[in-house]
C-alpha positions as CSV (number, residue, x, y, z in Angstrom):
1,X,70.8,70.6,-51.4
2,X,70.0,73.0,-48.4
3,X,70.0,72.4,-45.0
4,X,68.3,73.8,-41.7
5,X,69.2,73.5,-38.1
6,X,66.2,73.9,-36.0
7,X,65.8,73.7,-32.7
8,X,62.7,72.4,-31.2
9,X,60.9,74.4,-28.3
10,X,58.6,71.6,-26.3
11,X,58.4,67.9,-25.9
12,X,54.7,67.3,-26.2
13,X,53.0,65.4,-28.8
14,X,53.1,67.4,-31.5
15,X,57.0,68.0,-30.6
16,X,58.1,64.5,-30.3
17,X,55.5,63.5,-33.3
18,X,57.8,65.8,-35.6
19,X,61.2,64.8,-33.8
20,X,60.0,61.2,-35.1
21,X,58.8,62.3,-38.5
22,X,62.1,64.3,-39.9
23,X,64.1,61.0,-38.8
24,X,62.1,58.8,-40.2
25,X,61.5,60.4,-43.4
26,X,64.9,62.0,-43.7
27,X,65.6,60.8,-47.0
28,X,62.1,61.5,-48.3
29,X,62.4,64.8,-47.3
30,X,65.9,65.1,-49.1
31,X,64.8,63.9,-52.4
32,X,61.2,65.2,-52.6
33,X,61.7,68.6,-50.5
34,X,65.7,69.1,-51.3
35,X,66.2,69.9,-47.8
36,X,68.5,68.4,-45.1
37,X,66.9,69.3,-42.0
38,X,69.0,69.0,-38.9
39,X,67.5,68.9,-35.1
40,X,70.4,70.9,-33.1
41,X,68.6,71.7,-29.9
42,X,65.4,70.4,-28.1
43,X,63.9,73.1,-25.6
44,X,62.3,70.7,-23.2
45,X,61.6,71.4,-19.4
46,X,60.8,68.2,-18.9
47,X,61.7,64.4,-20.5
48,X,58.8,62.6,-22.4
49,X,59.0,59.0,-21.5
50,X,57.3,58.1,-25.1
51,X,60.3,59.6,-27.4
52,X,63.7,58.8,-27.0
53,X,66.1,61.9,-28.2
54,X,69.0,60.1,-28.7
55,X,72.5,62.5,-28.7
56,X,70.5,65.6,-29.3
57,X,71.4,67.9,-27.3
58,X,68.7,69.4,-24.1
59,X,68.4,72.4,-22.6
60,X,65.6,72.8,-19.9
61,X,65.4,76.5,-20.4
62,X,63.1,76.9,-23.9
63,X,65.0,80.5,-24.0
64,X,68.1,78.9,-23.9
65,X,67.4,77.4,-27.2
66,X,67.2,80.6,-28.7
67,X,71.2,81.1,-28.1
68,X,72.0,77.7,-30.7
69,X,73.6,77.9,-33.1
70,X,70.3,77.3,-35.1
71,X,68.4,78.9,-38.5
72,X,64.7,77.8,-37.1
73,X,62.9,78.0,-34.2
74,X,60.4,75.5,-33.7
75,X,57.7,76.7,-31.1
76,X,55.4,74.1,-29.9
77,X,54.7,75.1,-26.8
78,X,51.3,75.5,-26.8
79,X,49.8,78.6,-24.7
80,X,49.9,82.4,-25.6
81,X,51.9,84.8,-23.6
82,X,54.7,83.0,-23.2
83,X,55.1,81.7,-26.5
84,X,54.4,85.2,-27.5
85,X,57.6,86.0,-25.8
86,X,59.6,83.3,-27.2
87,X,59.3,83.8,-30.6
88,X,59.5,87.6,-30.5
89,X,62.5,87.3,-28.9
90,X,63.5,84.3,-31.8
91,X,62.4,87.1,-34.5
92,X,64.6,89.9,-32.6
93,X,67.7,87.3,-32.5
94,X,67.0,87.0,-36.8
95,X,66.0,83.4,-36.3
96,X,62.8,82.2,-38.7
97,X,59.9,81.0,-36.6
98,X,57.4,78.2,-37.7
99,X,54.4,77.1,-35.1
100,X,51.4,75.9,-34.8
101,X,50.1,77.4,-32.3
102,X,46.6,79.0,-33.2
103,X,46.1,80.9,-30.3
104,X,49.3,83.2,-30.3
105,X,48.4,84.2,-33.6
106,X,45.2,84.7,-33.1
107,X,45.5,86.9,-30.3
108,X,49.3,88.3,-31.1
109,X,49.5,87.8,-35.0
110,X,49.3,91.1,-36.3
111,X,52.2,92.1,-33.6
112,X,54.1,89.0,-34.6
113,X,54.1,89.3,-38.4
114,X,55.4,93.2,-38.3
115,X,58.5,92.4,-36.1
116,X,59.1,89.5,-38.4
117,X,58.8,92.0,-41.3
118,X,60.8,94.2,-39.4
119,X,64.0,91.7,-39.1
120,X,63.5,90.2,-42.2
121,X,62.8,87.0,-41.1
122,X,60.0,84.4,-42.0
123,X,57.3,83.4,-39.7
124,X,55.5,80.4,-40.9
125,X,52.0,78.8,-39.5
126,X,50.8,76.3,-41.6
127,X,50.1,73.7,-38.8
128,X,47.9,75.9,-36.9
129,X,45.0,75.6,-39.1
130,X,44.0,72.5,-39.8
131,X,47.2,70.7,-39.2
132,X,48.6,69.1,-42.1
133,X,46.1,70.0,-44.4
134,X,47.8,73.1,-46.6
135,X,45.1,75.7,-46.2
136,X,47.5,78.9,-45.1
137,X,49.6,78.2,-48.2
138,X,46.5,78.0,-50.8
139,X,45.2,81.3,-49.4
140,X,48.5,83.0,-49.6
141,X,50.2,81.7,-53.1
142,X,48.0,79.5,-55.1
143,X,44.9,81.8,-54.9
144,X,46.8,85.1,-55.1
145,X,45.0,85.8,-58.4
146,X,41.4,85.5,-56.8
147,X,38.9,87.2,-54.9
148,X,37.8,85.1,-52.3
149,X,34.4,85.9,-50.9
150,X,34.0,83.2,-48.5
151,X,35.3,80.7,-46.3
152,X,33.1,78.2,-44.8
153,X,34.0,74.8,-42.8
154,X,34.0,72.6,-40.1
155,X,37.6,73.4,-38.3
156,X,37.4,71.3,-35.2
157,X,37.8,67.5,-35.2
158,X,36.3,67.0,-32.1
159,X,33.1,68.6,-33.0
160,X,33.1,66.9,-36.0
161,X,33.7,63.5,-34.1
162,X,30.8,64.3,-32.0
163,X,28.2,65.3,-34.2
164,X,29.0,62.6,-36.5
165,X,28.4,60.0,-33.9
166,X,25.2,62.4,-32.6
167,X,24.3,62.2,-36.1
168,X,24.6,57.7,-35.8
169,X,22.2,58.1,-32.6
170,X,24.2,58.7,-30.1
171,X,23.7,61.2,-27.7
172,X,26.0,64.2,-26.2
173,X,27.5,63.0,-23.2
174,X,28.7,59.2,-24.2
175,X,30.0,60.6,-27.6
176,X,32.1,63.0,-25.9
177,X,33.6,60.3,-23.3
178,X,33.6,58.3,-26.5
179,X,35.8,60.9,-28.1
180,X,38.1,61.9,-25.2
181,X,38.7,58.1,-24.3
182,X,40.1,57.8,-28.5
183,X,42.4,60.5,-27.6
184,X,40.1,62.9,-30.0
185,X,39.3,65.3,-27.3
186,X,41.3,66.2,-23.9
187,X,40.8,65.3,-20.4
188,X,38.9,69.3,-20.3
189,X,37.2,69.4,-23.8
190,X,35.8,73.0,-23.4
191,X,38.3,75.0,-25.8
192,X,36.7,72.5,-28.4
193,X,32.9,71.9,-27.4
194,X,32.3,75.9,-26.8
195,X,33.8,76.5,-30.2
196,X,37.1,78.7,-29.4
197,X,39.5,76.4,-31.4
198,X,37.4,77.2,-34.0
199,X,37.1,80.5,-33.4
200,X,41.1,81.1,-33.4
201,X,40.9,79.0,-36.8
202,X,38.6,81.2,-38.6
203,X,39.8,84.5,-37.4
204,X,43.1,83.9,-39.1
205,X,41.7,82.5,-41.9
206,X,40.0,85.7,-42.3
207,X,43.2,87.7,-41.6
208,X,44.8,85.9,-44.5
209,X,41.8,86.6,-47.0
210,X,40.5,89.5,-45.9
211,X,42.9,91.4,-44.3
212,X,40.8,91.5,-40.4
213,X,42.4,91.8,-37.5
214,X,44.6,89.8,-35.2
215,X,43.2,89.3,-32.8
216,X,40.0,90.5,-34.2
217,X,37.1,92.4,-32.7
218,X,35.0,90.3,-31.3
219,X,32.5,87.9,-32.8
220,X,29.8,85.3,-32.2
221,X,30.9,82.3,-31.2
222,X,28.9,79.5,-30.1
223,X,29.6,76.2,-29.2
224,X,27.6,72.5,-29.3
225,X,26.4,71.5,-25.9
226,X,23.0,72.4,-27.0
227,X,22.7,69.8,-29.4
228,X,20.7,67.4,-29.3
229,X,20.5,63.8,-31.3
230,X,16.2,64.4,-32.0
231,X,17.7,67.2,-34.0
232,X,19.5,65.4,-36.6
233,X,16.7,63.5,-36.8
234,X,14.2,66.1,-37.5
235,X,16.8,68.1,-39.8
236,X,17.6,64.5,-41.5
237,X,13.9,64.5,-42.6
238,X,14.0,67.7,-43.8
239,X,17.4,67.8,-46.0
240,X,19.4,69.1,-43.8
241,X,22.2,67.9,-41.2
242,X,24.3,69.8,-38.1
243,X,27.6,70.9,-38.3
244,X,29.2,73.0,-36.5
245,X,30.4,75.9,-39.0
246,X,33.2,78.7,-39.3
247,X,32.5,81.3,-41.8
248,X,34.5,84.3,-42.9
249,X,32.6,86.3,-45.8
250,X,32.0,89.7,-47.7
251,X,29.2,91.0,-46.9
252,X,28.5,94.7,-48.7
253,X,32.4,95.8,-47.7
254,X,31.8,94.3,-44.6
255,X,32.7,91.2,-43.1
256,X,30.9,88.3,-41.8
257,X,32.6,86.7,-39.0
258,X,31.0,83.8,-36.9
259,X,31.2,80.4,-35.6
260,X,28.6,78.2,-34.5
261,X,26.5,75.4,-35.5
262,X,24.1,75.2,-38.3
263,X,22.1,73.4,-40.3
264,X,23.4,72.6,-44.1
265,X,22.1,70.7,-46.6
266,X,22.4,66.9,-46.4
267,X,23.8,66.9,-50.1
268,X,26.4,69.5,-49.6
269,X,30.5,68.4,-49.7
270,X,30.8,69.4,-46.1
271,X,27.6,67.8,-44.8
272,X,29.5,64.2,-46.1
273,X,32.5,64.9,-43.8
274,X,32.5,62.6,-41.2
275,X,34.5,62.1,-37.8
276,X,37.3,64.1,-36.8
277,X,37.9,65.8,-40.8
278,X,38.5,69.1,-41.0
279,X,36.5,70.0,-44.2
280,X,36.7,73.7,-46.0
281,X,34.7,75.3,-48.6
282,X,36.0,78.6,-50.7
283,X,34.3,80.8,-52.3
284,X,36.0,82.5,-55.6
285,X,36.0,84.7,-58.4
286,X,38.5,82.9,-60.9
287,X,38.0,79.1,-60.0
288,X,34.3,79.0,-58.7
289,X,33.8,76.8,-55.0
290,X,36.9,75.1,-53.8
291,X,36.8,72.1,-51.3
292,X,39.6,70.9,-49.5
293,X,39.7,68.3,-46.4
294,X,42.0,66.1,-44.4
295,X,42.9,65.1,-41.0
296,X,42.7,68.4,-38.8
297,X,44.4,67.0,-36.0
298,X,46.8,64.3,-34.4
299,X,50.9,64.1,-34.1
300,X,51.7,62.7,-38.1
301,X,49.1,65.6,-39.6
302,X,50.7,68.5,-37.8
303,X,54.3,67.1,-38.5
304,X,53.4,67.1,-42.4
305,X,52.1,71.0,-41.8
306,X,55.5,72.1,-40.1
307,X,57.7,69.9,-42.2
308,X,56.3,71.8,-45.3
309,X,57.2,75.2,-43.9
310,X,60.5,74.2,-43.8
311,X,60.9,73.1,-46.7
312,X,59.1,76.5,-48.1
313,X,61.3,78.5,-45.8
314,X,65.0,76.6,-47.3
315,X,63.5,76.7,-51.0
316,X,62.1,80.2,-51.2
317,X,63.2,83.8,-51.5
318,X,59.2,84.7,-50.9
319,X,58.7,86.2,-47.2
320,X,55.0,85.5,-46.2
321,X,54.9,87.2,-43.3
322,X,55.4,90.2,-45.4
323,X,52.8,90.1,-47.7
324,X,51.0,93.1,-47.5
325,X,48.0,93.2,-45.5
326,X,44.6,93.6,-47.8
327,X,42.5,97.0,-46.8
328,X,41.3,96.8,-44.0
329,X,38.0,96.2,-43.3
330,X,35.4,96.1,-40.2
331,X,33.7,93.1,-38.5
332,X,29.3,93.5,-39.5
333,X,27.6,93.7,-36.7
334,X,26.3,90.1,-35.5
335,X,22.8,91.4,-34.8
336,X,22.2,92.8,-38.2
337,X,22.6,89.2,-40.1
338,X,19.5,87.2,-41.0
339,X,19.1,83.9,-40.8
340,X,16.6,81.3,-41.8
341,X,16.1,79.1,-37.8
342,X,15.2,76.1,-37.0
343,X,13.4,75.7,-34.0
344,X,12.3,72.4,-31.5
345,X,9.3,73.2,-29.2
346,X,8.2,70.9,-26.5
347,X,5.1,72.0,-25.9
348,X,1.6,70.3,-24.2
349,X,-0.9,68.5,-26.1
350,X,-3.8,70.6,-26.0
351,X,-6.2,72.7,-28.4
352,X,-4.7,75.8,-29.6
353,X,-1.0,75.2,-28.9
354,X,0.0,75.7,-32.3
355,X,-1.9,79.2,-32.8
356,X,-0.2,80.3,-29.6
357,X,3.0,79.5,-31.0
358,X,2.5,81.4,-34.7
359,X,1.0,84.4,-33.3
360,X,3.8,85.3,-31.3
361,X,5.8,84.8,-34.6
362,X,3.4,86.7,-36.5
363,X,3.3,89.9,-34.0
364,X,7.5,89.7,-35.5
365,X,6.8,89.8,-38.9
366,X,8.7,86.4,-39.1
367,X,7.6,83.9,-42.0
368,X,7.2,80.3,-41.6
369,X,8.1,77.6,-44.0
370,X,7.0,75.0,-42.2
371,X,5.6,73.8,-39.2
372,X,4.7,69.9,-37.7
373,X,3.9,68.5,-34.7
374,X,5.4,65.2,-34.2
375,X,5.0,62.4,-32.2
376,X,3.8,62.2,-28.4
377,X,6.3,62.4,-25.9
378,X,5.8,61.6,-22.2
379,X,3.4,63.3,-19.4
380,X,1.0,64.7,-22.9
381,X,3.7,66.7,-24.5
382,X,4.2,66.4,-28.0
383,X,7.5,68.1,-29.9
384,X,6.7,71.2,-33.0
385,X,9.4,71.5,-35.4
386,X,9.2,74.8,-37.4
387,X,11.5,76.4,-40.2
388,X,11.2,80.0,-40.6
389,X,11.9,82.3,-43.1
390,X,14.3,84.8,-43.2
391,X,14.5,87.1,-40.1
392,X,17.1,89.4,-38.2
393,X,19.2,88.0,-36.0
394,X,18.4,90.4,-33.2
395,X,14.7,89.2,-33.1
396,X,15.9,85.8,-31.9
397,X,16.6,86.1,-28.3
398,X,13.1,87.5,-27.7
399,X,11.6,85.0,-29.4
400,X,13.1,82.3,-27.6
401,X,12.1,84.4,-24.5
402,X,8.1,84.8,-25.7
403,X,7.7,81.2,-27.0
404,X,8.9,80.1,-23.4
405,X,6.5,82.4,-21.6
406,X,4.1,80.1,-23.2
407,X,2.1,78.5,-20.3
408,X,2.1,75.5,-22.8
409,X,5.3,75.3,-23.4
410,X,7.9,73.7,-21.4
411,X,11.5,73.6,-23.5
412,X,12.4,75.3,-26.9
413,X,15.8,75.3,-28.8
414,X,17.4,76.8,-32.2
415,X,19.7,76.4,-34.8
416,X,20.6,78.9,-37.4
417,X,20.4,77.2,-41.2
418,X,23.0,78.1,-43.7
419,X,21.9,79.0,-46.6
């Protein structure tokens, strides 16, 4: 049997939920992962009164850690520059590294990955994509064979938790309290709600598959505080539900990279996921579409995530972090995608609205599948709902614009539709 000593850098959550987990589960993870993991050192600046660390030893300097007598770093930290730091200095001192910190390797991973290369050490990130659920590893081994032509999914939980619960009825505001009072979303929920977390997620998923950037160039990214609960309604009756949606595709050599919300078929896998699942959909040449959820979040999730890099790292001779980059190749311009759009109109009840409204999308060439006025609102208003059909992406922002120079109207939104 092999065995690791690690030493753990931070005392958060995520640390103290994987302190727990490896002596809890020691002699689960000897028999199923024939590995003896040993905690040596825990790099903590300050105590956490919710896990107790028994005789292991603390040092209050995370760099301090570094000078153990260890095999594994454990960075979980949280932050980017100064983790940044800490594990190249780790990789330099020929210690293996396993995080799961997104954003360092979002915005440091290429840099990362070569000095690991370099000094012939591993660096493993399982966790930092959907926690626990084994993502990083199915990209880099299990679908080594296959061309993979798109990722698609919803990568944040607490988006997920909040458009599920918009998607019940409930509106914006009290699903977010809803979701930061269950622990689902933090005290400052904007990393989340604006979409960057899933933004970090994507962007190395796409690294991994399709050999962009890290950090990439930059991409749209959009988040969903302009959702509204009317709109599941209106999409409900149309087929369709909002998610908010990370994609990563080919696209003629080119590749697609966004993340925003979106319409998608009430009948698709990821429409069904609920709360705060992570949910992914793959796109391949050998094995057709691939789904694969779980729990994207949450102290016993990432512990599984790191746990199984360690156990990769003790029973393989197999360096990911060296796996050869695929040919590079460059982000498609944002504004030259086409989209089919969803779009809510408030606009006053009064002859003629409705040709006012076409016309301007008529004078853009734009197509539209459908178009209904529902019921009244207050003060004479009455709400339009209209699909189009395919148009360019960079036609949208003036047509928002024109639509709302509408004397008539008084609000319009819009929501991209996946096709």
């Amino acid at each position: 049997m092999k065995s690791l000593k690690i030493g753990i850098c931070g005392w958060g959550n995520v640390a103290t939920g994987l302190f727990n987990t490896i002596n809890q589960n020691k002699e689960l993870i000897k028999s199923k992962g024939r590995l003896d993991i040993e905690i040596s050192v825990i790099g903590a600046r300050r105590d956490n009164p919710k896990c107790n660390p028994g005789n292991t030893e603390i040092v209050r300097d995370i760099f301090d850690v570094l000078d153990k007598e260890i095999d594994v770093v454990v960075e979980l930290i949280g932050g980017v520059e100064v983790a940044r730091e800490l594990i190249l200095k780790a990789i330099k001192n020929k210690k293996h590294v396993v995080t799961a910190n997104k954003a360092v390797i979002f915005n440091h991973g290429d840099e990362i990955i070569k000095e690991a290369n370099d000094n012939g050490v591993m660096f493993l990130y399982e966790s930092s994509v959907c926690a626990g659920t084994p993502i990083i590893k199915l990209l880099n081994e299990e679908l080594a064979a296959s061309n993979i032509t798109k990722i698609a999914g919803m990568l944040n939980g607490t988006s997920n938790f909040i458009l599920s619960n918009m998607e019940d009825g409930a509106d914006f505001k009290s699903t977010l309290e809803l979701a930061q009072k269950e622990g689902y979303a933090e005290p400052d929920p904007t990393f989340d709600i604006d979409g960057m977390d899933a933004a970090h997620k994507i962007g190395i998923l796409s690294s991994l598959a399709f050999g962009t950037n890290l950090p990439p160039d930059d991409f749209y990214i959009e988040g969903i505080s302009k959702i509204e609960k009317d709109d599941f309604k209106y999409a409900s009756e149309m087929g369709y539900t909002v998610k908010h949606l990370a994609v990563s595709k080919i696209n003629n050599k080119e590749i697609e990279l966004r993340a925003h919300p979106a319409l998608i078929r009430s009948n698709s896998y990821l429409a069904n996921l609920k709360g705060v699942r992570n949910g992914i959909e793959l796109e391949t040449d050998l094995l057709g579409t691939l789904h694969i959820a779980g729990s994207g979040a949450g102290q016993e999730s990432t512990a599984s995530g790191l746990i199984s890099d360690l156990v990769f790292l003790a029973n393989s001779n197999i360096n990911p972090s060296s796996i050869e980059k695929k040919e590079k190749n460059g982000l498609i311009d944002f504004q030259s995608l086409s989209f089919q759009y969803y779009f809510y109109i408030e606009a006053e009840d009064i002859p003629g609205v409705m040709a006012s409204i076409t016309s301007i999308f008529a004078k853009k060439n734009i197509g539209i599948e459908s178009i209904v006025q529902k019921e009244d609102l207050k003060e004479k208003t009455v709400p339009i709902v209209l699909i189009t059909d395919l148009f360019l992406e960079s036609n949208h922002i003036e047509l928002l614009d024109n639509i709302l120079k509408l004397d008539s109207v008084n609000s319009v939104r819009s929501i991209r539709i996946e096709s």
